[in-house]
Each structure stands twice: as structure tokens, then as C-alpha cells.
N, C-alpha and C positions, 0 to 999 in steps of 0.2 A: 931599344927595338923590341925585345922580349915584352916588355909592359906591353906595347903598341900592338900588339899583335894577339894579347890576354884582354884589353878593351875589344878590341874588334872581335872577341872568339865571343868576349859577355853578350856583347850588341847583338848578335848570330843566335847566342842559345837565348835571349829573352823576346828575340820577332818569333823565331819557331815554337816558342812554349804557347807564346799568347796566339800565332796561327795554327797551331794545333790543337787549343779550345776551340774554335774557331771554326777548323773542320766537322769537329766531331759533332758540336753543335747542330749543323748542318745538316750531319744525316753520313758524314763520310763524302768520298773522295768523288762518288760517283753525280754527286749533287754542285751544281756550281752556284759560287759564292766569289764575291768580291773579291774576298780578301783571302787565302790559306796560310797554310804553316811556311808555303815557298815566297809567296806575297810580304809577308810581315817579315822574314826572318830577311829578306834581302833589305827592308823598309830600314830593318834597326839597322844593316850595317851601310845603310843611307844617310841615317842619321848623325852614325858615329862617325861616317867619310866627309860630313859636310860638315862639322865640327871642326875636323882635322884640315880640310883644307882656306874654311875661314881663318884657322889659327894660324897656318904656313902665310895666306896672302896679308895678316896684317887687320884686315876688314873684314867685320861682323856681316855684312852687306850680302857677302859669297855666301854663310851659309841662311840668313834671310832670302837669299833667290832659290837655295835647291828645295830650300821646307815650303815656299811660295810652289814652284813648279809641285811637287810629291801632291800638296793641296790643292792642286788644281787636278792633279790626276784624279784624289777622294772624292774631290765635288763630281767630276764628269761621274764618276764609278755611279755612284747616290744618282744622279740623276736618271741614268738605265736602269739600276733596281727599284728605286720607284715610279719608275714606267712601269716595271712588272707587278707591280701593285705590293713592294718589298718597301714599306715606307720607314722602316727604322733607321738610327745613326748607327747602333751600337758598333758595328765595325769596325764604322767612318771614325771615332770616335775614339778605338779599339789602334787603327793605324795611326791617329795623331800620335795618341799615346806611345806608341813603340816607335817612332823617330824621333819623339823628345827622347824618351831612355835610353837610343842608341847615343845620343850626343853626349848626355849623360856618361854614357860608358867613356868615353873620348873626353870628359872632363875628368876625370877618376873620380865620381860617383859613383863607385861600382854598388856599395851598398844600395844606396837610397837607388838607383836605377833597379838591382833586383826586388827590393819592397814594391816598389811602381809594379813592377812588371806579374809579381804574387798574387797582391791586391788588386789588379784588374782582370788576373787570370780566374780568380775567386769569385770574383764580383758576377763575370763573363758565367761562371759554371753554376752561381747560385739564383738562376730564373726561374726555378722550378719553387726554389724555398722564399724566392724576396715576393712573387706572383703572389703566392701561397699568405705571408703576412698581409699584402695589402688586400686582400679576400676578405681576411676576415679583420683588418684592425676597422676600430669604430669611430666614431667622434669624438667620446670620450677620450683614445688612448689617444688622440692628436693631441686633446686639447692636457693629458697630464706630460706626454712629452713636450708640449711646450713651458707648462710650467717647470717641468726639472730645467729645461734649456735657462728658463729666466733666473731660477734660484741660484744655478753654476756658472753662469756666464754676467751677469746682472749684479744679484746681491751678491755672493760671495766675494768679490775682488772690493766692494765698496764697505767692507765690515772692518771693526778696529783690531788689531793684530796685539794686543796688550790687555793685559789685566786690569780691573780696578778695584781696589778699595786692600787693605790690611789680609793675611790669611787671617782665613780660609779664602777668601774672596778673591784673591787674589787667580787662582785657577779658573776663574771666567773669564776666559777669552773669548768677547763674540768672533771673530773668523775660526778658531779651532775648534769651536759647537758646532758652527754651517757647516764648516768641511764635513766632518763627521756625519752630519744629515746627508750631504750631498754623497757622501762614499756608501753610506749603506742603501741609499735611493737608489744609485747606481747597480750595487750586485741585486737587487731582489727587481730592478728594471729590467737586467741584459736576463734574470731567470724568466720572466715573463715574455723578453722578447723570443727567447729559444722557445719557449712553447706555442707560443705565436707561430712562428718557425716551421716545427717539427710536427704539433700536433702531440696530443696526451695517447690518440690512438697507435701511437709508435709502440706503444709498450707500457706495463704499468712500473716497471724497473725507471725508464725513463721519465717516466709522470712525476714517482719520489723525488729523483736525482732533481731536475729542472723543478720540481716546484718547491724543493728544498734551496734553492736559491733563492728565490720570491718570498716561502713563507713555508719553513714546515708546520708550524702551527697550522696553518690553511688547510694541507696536506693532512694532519689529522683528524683533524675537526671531518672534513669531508670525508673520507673514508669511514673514521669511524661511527657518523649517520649511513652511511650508507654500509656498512655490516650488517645492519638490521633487515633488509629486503632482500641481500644477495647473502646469506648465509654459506652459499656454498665456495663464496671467493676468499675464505676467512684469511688462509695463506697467500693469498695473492693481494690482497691491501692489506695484510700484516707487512710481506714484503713493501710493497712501496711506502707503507710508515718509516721502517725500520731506515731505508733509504733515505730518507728526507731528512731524519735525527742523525745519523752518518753523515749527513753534507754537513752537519752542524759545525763539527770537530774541525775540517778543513776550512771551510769560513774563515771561523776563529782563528787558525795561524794565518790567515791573508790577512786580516784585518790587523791584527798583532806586526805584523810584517811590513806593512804600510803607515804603523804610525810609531814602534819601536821595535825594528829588527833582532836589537841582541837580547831580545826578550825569548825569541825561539829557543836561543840554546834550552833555557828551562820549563820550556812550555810545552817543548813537541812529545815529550816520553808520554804523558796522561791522555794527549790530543790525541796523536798516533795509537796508543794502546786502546782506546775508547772507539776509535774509528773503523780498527782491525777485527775487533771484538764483532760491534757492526756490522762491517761488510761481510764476515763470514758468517754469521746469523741468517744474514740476506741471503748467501747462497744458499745456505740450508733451506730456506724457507724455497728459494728458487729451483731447488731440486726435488723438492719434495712435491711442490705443484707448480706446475708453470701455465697459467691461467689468464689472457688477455682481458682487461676490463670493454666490457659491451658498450661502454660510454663515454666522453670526454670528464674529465674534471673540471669544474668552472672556477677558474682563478681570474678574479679583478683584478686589472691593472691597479700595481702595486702602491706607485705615486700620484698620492693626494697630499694637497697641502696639507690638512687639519693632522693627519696622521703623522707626517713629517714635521712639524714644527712640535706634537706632541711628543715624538722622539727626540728632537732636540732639549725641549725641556726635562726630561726623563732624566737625557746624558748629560742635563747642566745641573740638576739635582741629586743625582750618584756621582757624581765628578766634586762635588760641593761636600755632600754627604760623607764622601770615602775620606777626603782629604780631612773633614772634623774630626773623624771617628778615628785617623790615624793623628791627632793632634790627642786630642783628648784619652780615646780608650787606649791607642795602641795599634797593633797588628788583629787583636779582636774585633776591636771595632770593624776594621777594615773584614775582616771574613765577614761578619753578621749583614752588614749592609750588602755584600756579595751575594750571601745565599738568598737574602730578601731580594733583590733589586733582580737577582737575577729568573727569577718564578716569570717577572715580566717581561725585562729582554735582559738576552742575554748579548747581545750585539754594543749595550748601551755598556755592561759593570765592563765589557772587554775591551773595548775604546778606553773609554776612563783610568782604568787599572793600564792599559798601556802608556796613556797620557804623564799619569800623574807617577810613572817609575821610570821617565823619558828626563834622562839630564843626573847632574851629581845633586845627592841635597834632597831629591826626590823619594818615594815608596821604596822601597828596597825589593830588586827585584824578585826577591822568590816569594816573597809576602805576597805580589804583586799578580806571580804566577798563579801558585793558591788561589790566592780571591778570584782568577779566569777562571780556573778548574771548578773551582767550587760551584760558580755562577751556571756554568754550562751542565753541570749534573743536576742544579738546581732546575734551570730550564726545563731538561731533560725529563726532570722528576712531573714539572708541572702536565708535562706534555703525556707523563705517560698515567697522570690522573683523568686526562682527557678521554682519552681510550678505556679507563674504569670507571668513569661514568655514565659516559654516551656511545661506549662501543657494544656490541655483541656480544655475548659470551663466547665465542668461535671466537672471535675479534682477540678477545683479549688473553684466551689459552695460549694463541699463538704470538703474540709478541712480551708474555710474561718473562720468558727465561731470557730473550733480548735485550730486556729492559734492562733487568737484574743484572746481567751480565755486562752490559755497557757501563751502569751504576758503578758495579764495582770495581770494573778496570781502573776507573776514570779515579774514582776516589783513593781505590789501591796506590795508584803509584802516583799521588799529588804526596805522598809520605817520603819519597825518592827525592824529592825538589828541592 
């Protein structure tokens, strides 16, 4: 009876959570609307009562008749509001939803009923920011989110899951390259769609962060052409470089973490020390001037095919590469093709070096560690050649002792590993 009465209490707090986006939406209490927090929260423990009494009579049919009535009630509501010239479902839509989740609750789905009821309340609250996407996404970004859909859902599942030919060779595996494509598609995709989102004029803090997922390269490159006109923001797109190279370090243990977890234990001291280094730079730079950029930053949508299938061949030739050089040279081998390989990405030596220390018999893992570390200060290094080339002199005063200082964290304690 106790349980019985803990679904029904679920049922009750997830109609009022989702009618209380609901109101507020609205305008508040003084405004009427279909559906409120008193509407929906009685809806879920509708849902959850027609569940319970299908179950007691035997026949599905009982609670088939009250979800028929409740949807008849939806449809009549929808027809008065759009007499008032209110043509939207989202409510109608809004109350399906919360008398499936009440039954839900009444099947002990408690979980999955609260995701439901999250995720729609989310959904419900983010009209302001999903409006805001469809503004401004283009043909283009249709037409590249269609191609990641076809690369992830298409080719991926139809690629061979085995190696072929003798080592070294043996470590190409076409489905564990495509993943690999499709996982780093993915984070530099969801960094483009937050900006999509949010907008670069939220902040130039937030510009780094979010385009440090997409591409801090990009991040640099852009800034530091544009040092040159706006001299006087030197500390404030120092700041958001410095940002972008800080998202680096965490990347890197997601990615690590996603293809071999017990790799963190020896990875996070250099990740973390390098990050911390970072982000307090950032504040410094952030306290010293806090200075909004006058213009958006123009970041392309991230996934193209040419660039993607270039990065998989990258990760299928460090992935080739690492694994000869630890045949042949050793643990040297393996650093040297790291700090090389990683000038260009560092996304590709850190997949690979997780890849190939994944299982017994494999890279060992602190060699393996190493050669991450290595790669992403190599990165780091390439990234901060960019900015002494093509930045400002302002430009590059301000992010020297950053650079230096992240360099050495990072390399400092890869001797700990």
C-alpha cells in the first residue's frame, strides 16, 4: 500500500511540475490557459488511477476508455483555443504526455516516468533558445546534420567489427575508426549547436568555452586576426583563447573515458593540473578586464564529410603508426609519433593511445598516458605558435605566461605517471 501511494504521490509531482511550466509560460495565473499546474497534476494522477483500475478489472479496455475520454476532453480544449486564434498543440501535447507518465508511475516506471516528465518540462522551457536555433540554422547545417545522421545510423552499424591482415595491421578496424569519426563529430557538433543556441554575444568567456568544443583551433585562428583591429580587447580574446585550450584538457578525459576508462586513473593528474593552471589564467585575465566582444565569432558548422573522413584517416594512420613504432622502436617510438601527430589533432593520438592500451597484451598504460600528454601540450604548443604568428603584439603579451604556464604543468607532472 505504501508503494501505491509513492506512484500516486510521483504521478501528482510530475502533472504539477509540467503545469507549472505551463503557467508560467503563460504569463502566470492571471492569464487562462487550457491546461495549469492544477489541470495536469490531477491529468497524471488520472493516468496513474486508470492504470490501477485496468489492472484490478483484468482488461486493458478500462484504461483504453478513460485515456479515450481525458482525449476527448484535449481535443474539445484545442478546439476553443483555436477559435481564439491559439493554434498551437504544445499543451495538448504537454497533457498527453503527463497521463502516459502517470500510468507510468502505476507500472513502477518511476524512473523513466521522471526522464519523461524532465525532458518535456525542458523542452516546454526551451522556446526561447530552440526559436532562436531555427533563426538562424541554414541549409547547410540541415544538410551536414543530415549527413552525421547517415554516417551514425547508416554506415556505422554496416562496417566490419575485426581487423585484417598480420600486426601492425591488425589494429584497423573499420567500425572502431567510424566510431571514433562519429564521437568526435558529435562533441564539436553539440559545441556548434550550443552556440547556435546561446549566441557568441552571451559573453566572450562563453564564446571560448562553446567554441572550444567545436574547434579551439577555430577559436584562435579567429581571435587572433582579429587582435589586430581591436587592440584594445587584447585581455579579453586572450581570455577567451585561453578558454578554448582549457576545454582541451577535459575533452580529452571524455574521450579517454569513453573508449578506455581505467586509463583516467593515470591521465587525470597532467589533464587536471593543465586545466587548473588554465582556468585560473582565465580568471586573471577575467579580472583584470572584463570586456564584451562587439561581434559574433563566425564558426562553420563543424561536420563536413571531407574533413571527417580526413580525420578518420589521420586516426587510422596514428593508430597504424603508434602501434609500429611500439613494435619496432619501443615506448620512443610511441612518444615521437605523439608529439608529431599530435601538432595536428590531438583528438586523433588520444583515441588511438586509448584504443591501442584497451585489453591485456596491449600499450602499457602509462606509456600510453604519456604519449596523451604529450600530444595535447604538443597541440597546445602548435596552437600557441598560431597566436605568434598571426596575433597582435597585445595578443600575445597576454596569453605568454598562460601558455608557458599550462606547458609546464602539463609536461611537469606527465614525470608523476
Amino acid at each position: 500500500m505504501t508503494s501505491l501511494f509513492y506512484r500516486f504521490g510521483a504521478a501528482l509531482a510530475i502533472g504539477f511540475l509540467v503545469g507549472l511550466q505551463r503557467e508560467y509560460a503563460h504569463g502566470g495565473p492571471e492569464r487562462e490557459i487550457s491546461a495549469g499546474e492544477r489541470t495536469l497534476a490531477l491529468m497524471g494522477l488520472a493516468g496513474c488511477a486508470a492504470a490501477l483500475v485496468a489492472d484490478e478489472l483484468g482488461s486493458p479496455w478500462a484504461f483504453v476508455g478513460v485515456i479515450l475520454s481525458l482525449g476527448l476532453l484535449i481535443a474539445a480544449s484545442y478546439v476553443v483555443t483555436s477559435w481564439r486564434g491559439d493554434v498551437g498543440l504544445t499543451t495538448e501535447v504537454a497533457a498527453v504526455l503527463t497521463i502516459l507518465a502517470g500510468a507510468l508511475c502505476y507500472w513502477n516506471y518511476l524512473e523513466l516516468a521522471a526522464a519523461i516528465a524532465v525532458a518535456t518540462t525542458v523542452l516546454l522551457s526551451l522556446k526561447l533558445e530552440t526559436d532562436r536555433l531555427v533563426r538562424h540554422i541554414t541549409r547547410e547545417d540541415i544538410r551536414a546534420t543530415l549527413k552525421f545522421a547517415v554516417i551514425t545510423a547508416i554506415v556505422l552499424p554496416l562496417l566490419p567489427r575485426r581487423g585484417f591482415g598480420p600486426p601492425p595491421l591488425n589494429v584497423l578496424r573499420p567500425y572502431s575508426i567510424w566510431l571514433m569519426v562519429v564521437f568526435i563529430s558529435g562533441i564539436s557538433f553539440l559545441g556548434y549547436v550550443l552556440i547556435k543556441l546561446v549566441g557568441a554575444r552571451r559573453g566572450i568567456g562563453l564564446t571560448g568555452l562553446l567554441g572550444g568544443l567545436a574547434s579551439s583551433t577555430a577559436v584562435t585562428l579567429s581571435f587572433s586576426e582579429r587582435s589586430h583591429s581591436e587592440a584594445d580587447l587584447d585581455r579579453s580574446l586572450g581570455l577567451a583563447v585561453v578558454i578554448a585550450w582549457t576545454t582541451m584538457f577535459p575533452r580529452v578525459l571524455v574521450e579517454v573515458a569513453a573508449v578506455n576508462s581505467s586509463l583516467l586513473r593515470r591521465l587525470w593528474l597532467p589533464m587536471v593540473a593543465a586545466a587548473s593552471v588554465g582556468a585560473a589564467y582565465a580568471a586573471y585575465l577575467h579580472v583584470s578586464q572584463r570586456v564584451d566582444t562587439r561581434e559574433d565569432v563566425a564558426f562553420a558548422n563543424p561536420f563536413r564529410l571531407g574533413p571527417a573522413l580526413k580525420f578518420g584517416l589521420i586516426y587510422a594512420v596514428i593508430l597504424l603508426v603508434s602501434r609500429a613504432a611500439q613494435m619496432f622502436l619501443g615506448d620512443l617510438g610511441v612518444y615521437l609519433s605523439s608529439v608529431f601527430g599530435g601538432l595536428a589533432d590531438a583528438d586523433a593520438i588520444t583515441l588511438s593511445m586509448a584504443e591501442l592500451s584497451n585489453g591485456t597484451g596491449g600499450l602499457d598504460p602509462g606509456t600510453a598516458a604519456r604519449a596523451i600528454v604529450l600530444a595535447a601540450m604538443s597541440n597546445t604548443a602548435a596552437k600557441g605558435g598560431i597566436v605568434l604568428v598571426s596575433g597582435s603584439p597585445g595578443l600575445r603579451k597576454a596569453l605568454l605566461p598562460g601558455f608557458l604556464l599550462m606547458l609546464g604543468a602539463g609536461v611537469g607532472t606527465t614525470f608523476l605517471l
